[in-house]
N, C-alpha and C positions, 0 to 999 in steps of 0.2 A: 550550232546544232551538229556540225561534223564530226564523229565519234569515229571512234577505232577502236576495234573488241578483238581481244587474243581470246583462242579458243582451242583448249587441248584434249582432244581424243581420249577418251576412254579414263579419264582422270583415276577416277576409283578402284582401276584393276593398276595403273601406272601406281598409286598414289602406295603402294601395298611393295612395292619395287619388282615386278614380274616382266619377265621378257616377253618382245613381243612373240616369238618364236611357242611360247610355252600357254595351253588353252586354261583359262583362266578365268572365274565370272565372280561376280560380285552381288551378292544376294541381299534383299532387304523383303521384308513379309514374306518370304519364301520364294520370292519372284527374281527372274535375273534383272539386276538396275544397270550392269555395265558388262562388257565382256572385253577378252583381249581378241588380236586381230584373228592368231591360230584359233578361238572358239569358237567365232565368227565364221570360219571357214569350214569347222564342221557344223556350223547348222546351231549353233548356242543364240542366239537373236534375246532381244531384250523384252522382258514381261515372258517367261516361260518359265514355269516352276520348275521347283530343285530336281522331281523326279523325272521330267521328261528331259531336260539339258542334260543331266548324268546320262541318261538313256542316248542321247543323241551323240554323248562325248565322253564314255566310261572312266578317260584320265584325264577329265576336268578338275581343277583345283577350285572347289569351294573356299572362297573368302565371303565373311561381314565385313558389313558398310561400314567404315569408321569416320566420320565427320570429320572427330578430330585429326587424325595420320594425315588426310586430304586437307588440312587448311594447311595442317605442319608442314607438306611436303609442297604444297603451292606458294607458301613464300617466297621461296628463291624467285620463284617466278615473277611474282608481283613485283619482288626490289628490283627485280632487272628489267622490268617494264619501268618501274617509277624513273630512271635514270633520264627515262623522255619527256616527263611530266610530274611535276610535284604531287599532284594528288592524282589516284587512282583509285577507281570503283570497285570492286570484289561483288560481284554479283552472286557466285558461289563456288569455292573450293574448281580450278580447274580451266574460270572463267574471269576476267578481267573487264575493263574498258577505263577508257580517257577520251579526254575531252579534247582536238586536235587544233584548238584556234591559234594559238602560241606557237607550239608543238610545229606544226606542220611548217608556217612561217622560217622559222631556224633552220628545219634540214631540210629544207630546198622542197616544199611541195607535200601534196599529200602520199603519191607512189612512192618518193625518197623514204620516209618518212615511215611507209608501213613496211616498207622492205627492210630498213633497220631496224623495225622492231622485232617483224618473224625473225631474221638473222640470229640478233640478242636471247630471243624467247629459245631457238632451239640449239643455242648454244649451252644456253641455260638446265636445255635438257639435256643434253648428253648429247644431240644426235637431230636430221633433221627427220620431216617426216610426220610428227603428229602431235603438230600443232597449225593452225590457221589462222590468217591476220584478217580481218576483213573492214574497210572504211564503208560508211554511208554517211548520208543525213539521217540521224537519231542512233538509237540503240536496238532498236527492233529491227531495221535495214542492215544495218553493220553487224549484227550477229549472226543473218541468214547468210551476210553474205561470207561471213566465216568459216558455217557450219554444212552449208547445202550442195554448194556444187560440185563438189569432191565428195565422194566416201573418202572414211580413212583408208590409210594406205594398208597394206597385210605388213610390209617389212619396212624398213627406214630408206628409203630414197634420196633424189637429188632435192633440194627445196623448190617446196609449194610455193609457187606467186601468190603473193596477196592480192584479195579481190576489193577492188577499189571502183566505187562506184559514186559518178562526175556529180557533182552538185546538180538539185534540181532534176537529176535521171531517177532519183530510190523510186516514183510510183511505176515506172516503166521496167525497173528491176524489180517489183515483188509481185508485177502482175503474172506473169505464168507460172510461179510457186501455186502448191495446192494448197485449201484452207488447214490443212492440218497445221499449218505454221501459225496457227491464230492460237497454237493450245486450250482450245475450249469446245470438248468435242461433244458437248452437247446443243453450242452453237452450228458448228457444224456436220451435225446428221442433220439437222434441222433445212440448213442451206444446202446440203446434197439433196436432200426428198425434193427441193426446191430445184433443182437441175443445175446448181452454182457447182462450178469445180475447182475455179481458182481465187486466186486473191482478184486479182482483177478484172473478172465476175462480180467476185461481192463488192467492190471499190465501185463498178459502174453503177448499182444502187443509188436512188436519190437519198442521203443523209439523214433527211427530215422521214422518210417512209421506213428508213429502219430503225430509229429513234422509236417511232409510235408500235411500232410491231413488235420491237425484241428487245427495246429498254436500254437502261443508261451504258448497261457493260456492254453490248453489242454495238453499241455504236460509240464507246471507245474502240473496240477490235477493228470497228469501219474505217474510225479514222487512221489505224494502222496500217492497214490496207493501201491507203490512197498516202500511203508515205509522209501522215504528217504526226509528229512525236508530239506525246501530252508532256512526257517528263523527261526534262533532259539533264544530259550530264553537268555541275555545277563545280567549279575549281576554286571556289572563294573558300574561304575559312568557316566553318559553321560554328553561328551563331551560339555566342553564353549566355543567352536568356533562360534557356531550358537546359543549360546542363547542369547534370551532379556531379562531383568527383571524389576523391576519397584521398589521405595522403596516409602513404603506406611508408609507416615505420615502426621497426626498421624496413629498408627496401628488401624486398620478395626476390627469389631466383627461381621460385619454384610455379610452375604452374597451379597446383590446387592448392596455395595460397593464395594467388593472385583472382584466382575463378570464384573462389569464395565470398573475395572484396565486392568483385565484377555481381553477383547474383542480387547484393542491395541494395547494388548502382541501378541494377535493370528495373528492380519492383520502385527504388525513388522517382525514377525518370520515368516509368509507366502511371505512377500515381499524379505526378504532376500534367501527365500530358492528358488523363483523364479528365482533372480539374478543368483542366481549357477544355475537352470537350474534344480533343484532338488525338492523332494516330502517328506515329511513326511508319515509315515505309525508307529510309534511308539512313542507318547511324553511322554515326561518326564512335570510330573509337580511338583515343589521344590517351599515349603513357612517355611518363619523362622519366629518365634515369635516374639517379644518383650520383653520375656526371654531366646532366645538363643534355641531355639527348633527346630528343623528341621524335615520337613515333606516331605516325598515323594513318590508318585505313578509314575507308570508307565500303561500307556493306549495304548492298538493295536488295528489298526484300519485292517481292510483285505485290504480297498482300500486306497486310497492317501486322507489323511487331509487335507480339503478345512477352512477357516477359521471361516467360522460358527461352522464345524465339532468340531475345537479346540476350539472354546469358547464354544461352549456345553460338551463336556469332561470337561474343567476348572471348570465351574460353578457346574455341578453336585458334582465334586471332590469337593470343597466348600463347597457344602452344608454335605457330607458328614461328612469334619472335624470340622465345622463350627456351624453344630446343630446336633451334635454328644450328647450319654450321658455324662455327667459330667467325667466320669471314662474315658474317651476315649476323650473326648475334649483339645482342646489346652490350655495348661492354662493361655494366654495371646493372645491378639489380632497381625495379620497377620502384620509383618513391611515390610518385601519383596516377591517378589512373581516374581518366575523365569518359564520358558518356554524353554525347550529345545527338539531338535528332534534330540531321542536316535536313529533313524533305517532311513535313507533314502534312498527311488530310485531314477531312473532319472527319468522326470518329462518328461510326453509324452503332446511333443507339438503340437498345434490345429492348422490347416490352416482354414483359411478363404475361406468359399466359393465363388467363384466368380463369379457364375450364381443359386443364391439362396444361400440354405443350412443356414451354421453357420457365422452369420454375428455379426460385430460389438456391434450391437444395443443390437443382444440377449446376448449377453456377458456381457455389463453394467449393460444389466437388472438381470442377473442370478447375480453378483457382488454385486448390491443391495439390493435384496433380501436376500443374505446370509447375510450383513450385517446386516440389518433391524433383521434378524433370532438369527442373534448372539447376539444382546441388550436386545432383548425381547423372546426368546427361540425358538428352531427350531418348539414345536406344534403350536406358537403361528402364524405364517406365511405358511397360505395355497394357494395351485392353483389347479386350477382345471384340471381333468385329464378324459378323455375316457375310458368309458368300456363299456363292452357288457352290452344289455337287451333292451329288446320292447318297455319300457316303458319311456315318457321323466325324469322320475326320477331316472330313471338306468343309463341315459344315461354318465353320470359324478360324478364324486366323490372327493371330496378335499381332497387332499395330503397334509403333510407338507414339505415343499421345498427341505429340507436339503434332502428329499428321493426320489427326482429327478434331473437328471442334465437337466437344461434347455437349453444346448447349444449342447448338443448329442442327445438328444432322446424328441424333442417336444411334449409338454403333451398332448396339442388339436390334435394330428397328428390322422388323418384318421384311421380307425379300420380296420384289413384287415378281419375278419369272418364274413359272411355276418350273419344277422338277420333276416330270415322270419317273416311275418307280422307286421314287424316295420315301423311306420308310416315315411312317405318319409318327412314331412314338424312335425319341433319340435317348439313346444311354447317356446315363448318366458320369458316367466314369469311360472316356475314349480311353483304348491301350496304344501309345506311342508309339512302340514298334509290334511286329508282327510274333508273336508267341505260339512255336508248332504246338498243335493239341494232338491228341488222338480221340478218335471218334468210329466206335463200335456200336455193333448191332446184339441182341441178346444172347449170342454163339458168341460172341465176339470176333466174327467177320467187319471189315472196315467196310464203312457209308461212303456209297458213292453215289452223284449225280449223273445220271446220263446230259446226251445231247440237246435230249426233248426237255430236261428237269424231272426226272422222273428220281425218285429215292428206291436204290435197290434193298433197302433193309430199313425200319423204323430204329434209328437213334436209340441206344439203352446205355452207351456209358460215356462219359466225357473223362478222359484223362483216370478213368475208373471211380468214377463218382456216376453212381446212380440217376439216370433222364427221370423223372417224374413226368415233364407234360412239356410237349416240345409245337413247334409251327415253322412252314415252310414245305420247300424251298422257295424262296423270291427271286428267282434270277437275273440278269444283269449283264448287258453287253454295252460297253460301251466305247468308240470309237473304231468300231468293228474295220474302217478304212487305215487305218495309222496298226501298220504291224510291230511297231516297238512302244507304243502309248496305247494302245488297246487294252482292252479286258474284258472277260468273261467269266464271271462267278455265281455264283450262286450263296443265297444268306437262311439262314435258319435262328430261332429265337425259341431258348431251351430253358426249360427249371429244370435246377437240379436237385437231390437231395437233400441239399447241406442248405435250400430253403434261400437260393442266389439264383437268379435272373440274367443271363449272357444272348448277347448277339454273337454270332457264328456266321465264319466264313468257309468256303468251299472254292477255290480255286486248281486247276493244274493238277487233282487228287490232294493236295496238301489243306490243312485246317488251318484256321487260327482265331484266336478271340480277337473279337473288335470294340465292343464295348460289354461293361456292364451296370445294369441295370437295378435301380436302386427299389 
């Protein structure tokens, strides 16, 4: 059960090749998912949308997420890991583990052993500084102990000690961690209302009383807590019961050749694994040369692999070996290309609702969309999804598929928070950016709003199109404490001549359309 997990910093701003030096974020739904150390410094923190990080950091560099660039640019790392151990885990672009029973035996120990791997790892990057080694009992210990007790660094420094922690000590090391290390933060609001603050709070819980209270996944999470791993790292060869493979001739050099193969690998080996009744949560992906070379990663998923899910793992891993450096490339193109699921569960089956709910329809359409996702990549296939804000351009945001399930959790579904002074009727047509108008009274003196909302002139031309019948002002302050995220405007909802319906804005004296209305 002794694992050792590399863990490098910021991967998706590194993965883009950006200095630390230089503020940098990495955006996914609009949200920041990673930042560089200079972003961090000014205030760019992770989950704050595109407009408040520009606000917080004006010469911030906007990057998208690219899955693939991060598997491509994590290679090196992984082959310089493998050098310690024949198979290695890829948990996700950035992140590694191995399994240290062998391993640790050879170079003298488990300390030896993880200090040459950091050594290797940040040699491998350029530089030391931002990456972390961590050993425990399991995979969930050995990550924390990677990820937690250091922040990253701002600049590249001397090398970080690895955090090695003694057999039989992990429940004693994850007890002063706070639950948010459980990732499941609807378990834990639950366990704060409850006075619980750490792991080892919720660890002190009788087993058998969180079992009955909060059901099977929380007391998986428990037994995380109290440092005992359900699924551990496995170094044997996975099994050719369930695999498919494909023999590619002539041999591929190209990645969207080879992705291609990989997409019919994914839906045969999800078809057969349904047969059984079964899930993937661990595959194996094995490709042999055209000179006898054989290549293999292993990728863990937390939840069950959907076959988008495994054609996006393939293809990354692809690109990876595929448009790797010469030094680390394959020296011939891919002849076969195998698929196998190293780790299965049983595969929890879906009922059909039969007054509503989960019906047929959404099932094909959830089916084709992964497909369509798997050809062409999971960013490239978005839907639209619900979220909080007053405003009709808050009011939805595009997802990319693969990161909702559309046959459990409807992305249009109803908000349950209410929104004070959210307009009850949303345009139909939101306008993207902001488009100055003009806005006159029957002199054609400009419309202004006072402080109170008060309208100095009745509305009579828009852009010189004739007001027919106009409503408002609705005013609108919001975050009146935050002087660079604040606002203050005021909305109006106007006919106009030409027999068109507009939402209108009033901010700062300036106008602009925000939506219209069909």
């Amino acid at each position: 059960s002794r694992t050792l997990v590399v863990w490098c910093f910021d991967w998706p701003v590194r993965a883009w090749g950006i200095p630390p030096d230089e503020p940098a974020a990495v955006l996914e739904a609009n949200r920041v998912t990673a930042s560089s150390p200079a972003a961090r410094d000014a205030g760019v923190g992770l989950g704050l949308r595109r407009r408040e990080a520009q606000a917080r950091c004006p010469e911030l560099t906007v990057l998208k997420r690219d899955p693939a660039r991060e598997a491509r640019a994590f290679e090196p790392v992984v082959a310089t890991v493998q050098r310690f151990a024949p198979v290695v885990e890829v948990d996700r672009p950035g992140v590694c583990a191995l399994a240290t029973r062998g391993p640790s035996r050879y170079f003298g120990g488990d300390a030896s052993l993880a200090d040459s791997v950091g050594r290797a790892v940040e040699e491998a990057l350029g530089g030391p500084g931002f990456s972390r080694v961590g050993l425990a009992d399991g995979y969930f210990a050995a990550s924390w102990a990677a990820r937690w007790w250091d922040n990253p660094p701002s600049t590249p420094s001397d090398p970080v000690a690895p955090v090695v922690v003694a057999p039989a000590a992990t429940r004693g090391f994850l007890a002063p961690l706070p639950l948010d290390c459980l990732e499941a933060p609807e378990l834990v609001e639950v366990l704060w209302q409850l006075g619980l603050r750490t792991l080892g709070n919720f660890a002190a819980l009788p087993e058998a009383d969180v079992l009955a209270r909060f059901g099977t996944d929380a007391a998986g999470r428990h037994r995380l807590a109290r440092g005992v791993e359900d699924r551990l790292l496995d170094t044997r060869t996975p099994t050719a019961d369930l695999a498919v493979s494909i023999e590619l001739d002539p041999p591929v050099e190209r990645v969207d050749q080879a992705a291609f193969a990989a997409k019919s690998l994914a839906d045969q080996l999800h078809d057969r694994l349904t047969g059984r009744g079964e899930a993937c949560t661990r595959l194996a992906i094995e490709a042999e040369t055209e000179h006898g070379e054989v290549l293999l990663r292993l990728w863990r998923h937390e939840g069950v692999l959907s076959p988008a899910a495994m054609a996006d793992r393939v293809r990354w891993q692809l690109e990876g070996w595929l448009a790797s450096p010469a030094a680390l490339k394959p020296s011939g193109g891919l002849s076969r290309l195998t698929l196998a699921p190293d780790d299965v569960v049983a595969a929890r089956g879906r009922q059909l609702g039969f007054w509503g709910g989960e019906t047929q329809a959404a099932e094909r359409a959830a089916r084709s969309a992964s497909r369509v996702a798997g050809l062409l990549g999971s960013e490239c296939v978005t839907i639209p999804q619900r979220r909080g804000g007053r405003g009709p351009a808050e009011l939805f945001d595009l997802l990319p598929v693969a990161a909702v399930d559309l046959t459990e959790q409807p992305a249009l579904a109803p908000l349950r928070a209410p929104w004070p002074g959210r307009l009850p009727v949303v345009p139909a047509t939101v306008m993207p950016e902001r488009v100055p108008l003009q806005v006159e009274g029957a002199e054609g003196e400009a419309v202004t709003v006072s402080g109170r909302g008060q309208v100095n002139v009745a509305p009579a031309l828009v852009d010189g199109v004739q007001v027919v019948a106009w409503a408002g002002p609705w005013p609108l302050e919001e975050r009146w404490w935050d002087p660079a995220g604040g606002r203050r405007q005021a909305r109006f909802q106007v006919v106009l001549a030409d027999g068109t319906a507009h939402l209108l804005v009033v901010e700062g004296g300036a106008w602009w359309r925000t939506g219209i209305y069909d």
